[in-house]
C-alpha positions as CSV (number, residue, x, y, z in Angstrom):
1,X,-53.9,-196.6,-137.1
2,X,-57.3,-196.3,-138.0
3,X,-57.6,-198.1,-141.5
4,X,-57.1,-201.1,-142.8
5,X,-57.7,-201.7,-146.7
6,X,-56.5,-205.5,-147.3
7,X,-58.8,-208.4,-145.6
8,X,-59.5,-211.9,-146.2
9,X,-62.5,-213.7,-144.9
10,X,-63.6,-216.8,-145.3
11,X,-65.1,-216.2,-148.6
12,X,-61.6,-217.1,-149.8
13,X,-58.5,-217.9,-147.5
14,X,-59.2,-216.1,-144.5
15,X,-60.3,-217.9,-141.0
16,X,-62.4,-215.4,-139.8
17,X,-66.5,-215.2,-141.2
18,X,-66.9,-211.6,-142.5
19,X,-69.1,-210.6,-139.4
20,X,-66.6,-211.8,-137.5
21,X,-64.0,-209.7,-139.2
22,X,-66.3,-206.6,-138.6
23,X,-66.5,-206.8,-135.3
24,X,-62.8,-207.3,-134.8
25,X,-62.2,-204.5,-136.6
26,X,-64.9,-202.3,-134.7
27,X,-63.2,-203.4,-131.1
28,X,-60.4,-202.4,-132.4
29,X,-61.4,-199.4,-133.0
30,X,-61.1,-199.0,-137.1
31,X,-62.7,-196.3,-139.0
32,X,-62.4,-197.7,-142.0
33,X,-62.0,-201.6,-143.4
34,X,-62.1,-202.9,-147.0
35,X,-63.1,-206.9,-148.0
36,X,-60.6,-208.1,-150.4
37,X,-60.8,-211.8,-150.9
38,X,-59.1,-213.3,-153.6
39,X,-61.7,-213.9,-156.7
40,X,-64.5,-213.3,-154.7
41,X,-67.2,-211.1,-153.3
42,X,-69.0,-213.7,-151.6
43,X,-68.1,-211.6,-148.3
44,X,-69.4,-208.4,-149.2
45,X,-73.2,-208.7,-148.4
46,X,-72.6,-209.9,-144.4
47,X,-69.8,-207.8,-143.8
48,X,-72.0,-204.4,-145.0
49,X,-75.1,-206.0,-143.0
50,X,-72.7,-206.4,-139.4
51,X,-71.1,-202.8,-140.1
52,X,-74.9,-201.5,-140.8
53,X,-76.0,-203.0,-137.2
54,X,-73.4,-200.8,-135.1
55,X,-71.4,-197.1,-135.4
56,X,-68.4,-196.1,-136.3
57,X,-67.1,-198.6,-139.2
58,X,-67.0,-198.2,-143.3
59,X,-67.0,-201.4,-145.3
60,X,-65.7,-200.7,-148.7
61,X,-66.6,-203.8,-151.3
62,X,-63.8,-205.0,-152.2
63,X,-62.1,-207.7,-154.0
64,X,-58.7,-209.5,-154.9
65,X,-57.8,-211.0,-158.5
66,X,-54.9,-212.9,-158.5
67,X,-53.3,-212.7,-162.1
68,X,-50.2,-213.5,-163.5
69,X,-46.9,-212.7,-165.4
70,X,-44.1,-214.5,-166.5
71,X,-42.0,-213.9,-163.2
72,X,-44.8,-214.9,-160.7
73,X,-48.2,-214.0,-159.2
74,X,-49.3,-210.6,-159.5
75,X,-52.4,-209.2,-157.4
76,X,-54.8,-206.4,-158.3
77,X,-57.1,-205.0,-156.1
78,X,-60.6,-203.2,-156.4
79,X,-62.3,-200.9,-154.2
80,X,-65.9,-199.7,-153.8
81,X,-66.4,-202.2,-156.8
82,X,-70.4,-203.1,-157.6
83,X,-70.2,-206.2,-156.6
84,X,-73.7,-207.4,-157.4
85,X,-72.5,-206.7,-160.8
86,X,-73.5,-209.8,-163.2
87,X,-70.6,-209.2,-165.7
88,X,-68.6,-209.2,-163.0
89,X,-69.7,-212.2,-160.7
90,X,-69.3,-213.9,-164.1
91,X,-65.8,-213.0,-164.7
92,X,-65.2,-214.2,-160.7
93,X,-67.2,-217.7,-161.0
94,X,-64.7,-218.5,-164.4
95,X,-61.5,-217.7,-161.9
96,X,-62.6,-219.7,-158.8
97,X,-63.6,-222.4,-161.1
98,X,-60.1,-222.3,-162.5
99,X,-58.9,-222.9,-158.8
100,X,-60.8,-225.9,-158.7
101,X,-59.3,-227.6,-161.3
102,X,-55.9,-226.6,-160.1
103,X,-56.9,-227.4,-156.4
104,X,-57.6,-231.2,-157.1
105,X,-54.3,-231.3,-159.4
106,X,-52.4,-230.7,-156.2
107,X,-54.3,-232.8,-154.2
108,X,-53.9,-235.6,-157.0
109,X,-50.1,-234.7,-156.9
110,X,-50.2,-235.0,-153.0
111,X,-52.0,-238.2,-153.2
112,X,-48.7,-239.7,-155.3
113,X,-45.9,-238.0,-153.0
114,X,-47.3,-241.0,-150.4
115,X,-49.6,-237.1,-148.4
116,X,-53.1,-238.2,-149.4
117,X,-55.7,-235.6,-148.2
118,X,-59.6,-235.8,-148.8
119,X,-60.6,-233.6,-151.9
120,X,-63.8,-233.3,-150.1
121,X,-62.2,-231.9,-147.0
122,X,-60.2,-229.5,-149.0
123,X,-63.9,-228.1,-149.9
124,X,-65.0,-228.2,-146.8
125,X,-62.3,-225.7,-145.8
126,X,-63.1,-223.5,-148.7
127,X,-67.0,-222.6,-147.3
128,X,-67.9,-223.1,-150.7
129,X,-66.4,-220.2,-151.8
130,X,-62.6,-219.5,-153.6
131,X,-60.8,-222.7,-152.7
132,X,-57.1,-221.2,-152.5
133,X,-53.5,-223.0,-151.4
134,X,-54.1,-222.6,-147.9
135,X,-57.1,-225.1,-147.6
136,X,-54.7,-227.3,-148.8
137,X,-52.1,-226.5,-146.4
138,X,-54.8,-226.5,-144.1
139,X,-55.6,-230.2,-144.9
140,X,-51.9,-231.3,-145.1
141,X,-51.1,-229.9,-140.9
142,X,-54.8,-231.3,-140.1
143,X,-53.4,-234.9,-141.3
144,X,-50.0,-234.3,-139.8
145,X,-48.1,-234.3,-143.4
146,X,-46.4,-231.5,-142.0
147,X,-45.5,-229.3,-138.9
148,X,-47.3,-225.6,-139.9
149,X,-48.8,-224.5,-142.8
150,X,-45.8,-222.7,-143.9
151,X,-44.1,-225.6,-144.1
152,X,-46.4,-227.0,-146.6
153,X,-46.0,-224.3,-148.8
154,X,-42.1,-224.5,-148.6
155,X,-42.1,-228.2,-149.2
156,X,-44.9,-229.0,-151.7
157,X,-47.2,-226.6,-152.4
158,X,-45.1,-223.4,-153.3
159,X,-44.1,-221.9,-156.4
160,X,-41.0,-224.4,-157.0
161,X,-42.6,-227.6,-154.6
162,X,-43.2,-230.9,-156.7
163,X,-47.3,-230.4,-155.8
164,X,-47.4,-227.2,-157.3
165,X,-49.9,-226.4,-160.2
166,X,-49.9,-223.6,-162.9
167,X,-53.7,-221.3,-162.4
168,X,-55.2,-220.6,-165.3
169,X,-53.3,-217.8,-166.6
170,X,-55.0,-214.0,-166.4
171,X,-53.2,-210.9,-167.5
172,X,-52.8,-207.9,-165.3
173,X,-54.9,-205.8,-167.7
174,X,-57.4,-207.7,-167.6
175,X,-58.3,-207.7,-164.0
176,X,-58.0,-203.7,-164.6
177,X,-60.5,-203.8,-167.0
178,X,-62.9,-206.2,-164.5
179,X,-62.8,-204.0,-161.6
180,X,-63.2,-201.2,-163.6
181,X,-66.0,-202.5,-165.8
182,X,-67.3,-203.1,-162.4
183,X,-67.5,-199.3,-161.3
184,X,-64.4,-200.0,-159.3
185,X,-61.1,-198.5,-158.5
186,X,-58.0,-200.8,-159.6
187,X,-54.9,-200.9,-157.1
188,X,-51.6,-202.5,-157.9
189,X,-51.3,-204.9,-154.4
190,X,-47.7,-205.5,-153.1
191,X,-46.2,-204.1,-155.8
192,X,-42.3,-203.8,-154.5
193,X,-41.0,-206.7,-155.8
194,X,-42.3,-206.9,-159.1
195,X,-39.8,-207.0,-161.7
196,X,-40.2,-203.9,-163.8
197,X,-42.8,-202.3,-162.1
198,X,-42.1,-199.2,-163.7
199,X,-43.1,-200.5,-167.4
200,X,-45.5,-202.4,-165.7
201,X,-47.5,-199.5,-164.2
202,X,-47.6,-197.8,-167.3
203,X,-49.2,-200.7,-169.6
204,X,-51.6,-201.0,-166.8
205,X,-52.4,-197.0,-166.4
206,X,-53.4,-197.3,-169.9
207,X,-55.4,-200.0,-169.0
208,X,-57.3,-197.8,-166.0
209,X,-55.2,-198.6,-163.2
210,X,-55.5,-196.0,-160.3
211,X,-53.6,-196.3,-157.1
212,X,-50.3,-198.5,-155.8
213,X,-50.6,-200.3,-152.1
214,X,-47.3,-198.4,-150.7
215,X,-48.7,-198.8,-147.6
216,X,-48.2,-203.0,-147.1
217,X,-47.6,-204.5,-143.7
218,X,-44.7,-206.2,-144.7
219,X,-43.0,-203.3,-145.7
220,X,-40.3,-201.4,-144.0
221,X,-40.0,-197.5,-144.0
222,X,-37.7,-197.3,-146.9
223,X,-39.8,-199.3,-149.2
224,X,-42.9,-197.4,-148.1
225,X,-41.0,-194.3,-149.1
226,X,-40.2,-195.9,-152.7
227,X,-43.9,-197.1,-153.3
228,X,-45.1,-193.6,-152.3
229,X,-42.6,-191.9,-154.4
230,X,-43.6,-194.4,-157.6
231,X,-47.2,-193.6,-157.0
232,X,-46.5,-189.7,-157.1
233,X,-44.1,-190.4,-160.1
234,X,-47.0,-191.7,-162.0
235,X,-49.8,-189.7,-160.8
236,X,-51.5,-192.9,-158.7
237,X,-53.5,-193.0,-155.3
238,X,-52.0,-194.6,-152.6
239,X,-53.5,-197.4,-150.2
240,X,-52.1,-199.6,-147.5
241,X,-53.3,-203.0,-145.6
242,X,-52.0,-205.5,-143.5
243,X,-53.5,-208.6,-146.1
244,X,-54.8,-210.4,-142.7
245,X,-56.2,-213.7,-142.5
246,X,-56.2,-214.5,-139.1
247,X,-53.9,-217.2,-139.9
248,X,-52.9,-217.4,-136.1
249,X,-49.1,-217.1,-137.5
250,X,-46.4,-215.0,-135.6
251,X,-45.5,-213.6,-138.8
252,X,-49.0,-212.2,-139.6
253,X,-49.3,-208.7,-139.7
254,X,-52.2,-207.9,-137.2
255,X,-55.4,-206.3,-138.3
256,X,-55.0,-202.4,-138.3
257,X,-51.7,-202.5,-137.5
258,X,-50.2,-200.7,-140.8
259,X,-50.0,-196.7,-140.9
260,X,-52.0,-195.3,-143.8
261,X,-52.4,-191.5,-143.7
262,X,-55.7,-190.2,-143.7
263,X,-54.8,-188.3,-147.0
264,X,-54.6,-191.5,-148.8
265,X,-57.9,-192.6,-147.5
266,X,-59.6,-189.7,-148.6
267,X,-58.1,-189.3,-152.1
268,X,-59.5,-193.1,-151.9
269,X,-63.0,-192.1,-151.1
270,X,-62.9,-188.6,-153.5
271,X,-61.6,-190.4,-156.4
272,X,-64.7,-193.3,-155.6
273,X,-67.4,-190.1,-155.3
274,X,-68.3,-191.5,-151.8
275,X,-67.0,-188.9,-149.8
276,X,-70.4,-188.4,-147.9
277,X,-70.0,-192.0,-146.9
278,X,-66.5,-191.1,-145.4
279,X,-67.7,-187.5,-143.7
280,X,-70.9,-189.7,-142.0
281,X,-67.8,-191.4,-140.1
């Protein structure tokens, strides 16, 4: 288990600073990680930089847009984007600051259910960076609102919890048509339970989409199989991570801990023209 192609940092909800990340990742004895935080790439630059300083690791930029349809969240990701892009840094900032708004909704909402917690705190939490649910949470267990994290999210600040607040809305398509404008590879993330995800990957094929995560940490064998069958099906790559945060969570998948083949990560690199990057490795 060598790879590991889903990673959060603290650049959005993740605990860990991208060097940080790195280095995990290198004692653990990865060949190959991607950054994927959610609406952001402010990661990127220190997580190439600690890779660059010692063997044996690949950083691919990376980068998570959370969009949505009208049953839920969906998430796209993109791989070996150019993430000094300016079209694309603006298309991010407009996201994040969509968070904000949303973010000190819930907090105002928090405030009223008799669970005040300090906007500033919440920011704080964030680095400056994507301010996502889990600062939040993060803030509520800090003031002892609630037991874990988890329970936050079940009791006030998930989907159906009375501090919950609509994002801005962003189509799947469009998040496509970001990563791609951005010299990037667009993967469907998580894809098994999204409601006619057969339809679904064709609008987005059209679109540019090119790869399905079949290989997710949450998923059992059976489900794998179905992701990687869908992805032959339709002619798409297929990639794999364990979406780790260092959340400190029982239920966490740990880093490098999901089984992508090397064929998939390969077809990855080929399909990115990096393979030189991958043979150095």
């Amino acid at each position: 288990m060598k790879y590991d192609l889903h990673l959060h940092t603290t650049a959005s909800d993740g605990r860990l600073s991208p060097s940080a990340l790195v280095n995990l990742a290198r004692e653990r004895g990865l060949e190959v990680i991607a950054i994927t935080d959610h609406d952001s790439v402010g990661g990127i630059s220190e997580a190439l930089e600690t890779a660059n300083q010692g063997p044996g690791i690949v950083v691919i930029p990376g980068v998570e847009i959370n969009t949505d349809l009208a049953s839920g969240e969906l998430h796209m990701l993109g791989y070996f984007i150019d993430y000094r892009d300016a079209d694309l840094a603006q298309a991010l900032e407009k996201i994040r600051e969509s968070r904000v708004g949303r973010a000190q909704k819930m907090v105002e909402k928090l405030k009223a259910l008799g669970m005040p917690v300090e906007w500033s705190r919440v920011q704080e939490m964030a680095h400056g960076e994507s301010i996502c649910r889990p600062h939040i949470a993060q803030a509520l267990l800090e003031k002892g609102f609630v037991g874990s994290e988890r329970e936050a999210f079940d009791k006030y600040i998930g989907r159906h919890g009375p501090a919950y607040v609509e994002r801005e809305k962003i189509q799947p398509a469009d998040a496509v048509r970001i990563i791609k404008a951005a010299k990037g590879l667009p993967v469907l993330a998580h894809p098994a339970d999204i409601k006619d995800l057969n339809s679904l990957i064709i609008d987005l094929k059209d679109a540019g989409l090119v790869g399905l995560e079949a290989y997710y940490g949450q998923y059992d064998a059976n489900t794998v199989k179905r992701m990687v069958r869908l992805a032959d099906e339709h002619g798409l790559l297929t990639t794999g991570g364990s979406d780790y945060h260092h959340f400190g969570d029982d239920r966490e998948v740990p880093l490098g801990k999901v089984d992508i083949p090397e064929e998939s990560i390969n077809a990855l690199f080929r399909s990115a023209g990096r393979m030189e990057e991958r043979k150095k490795k």
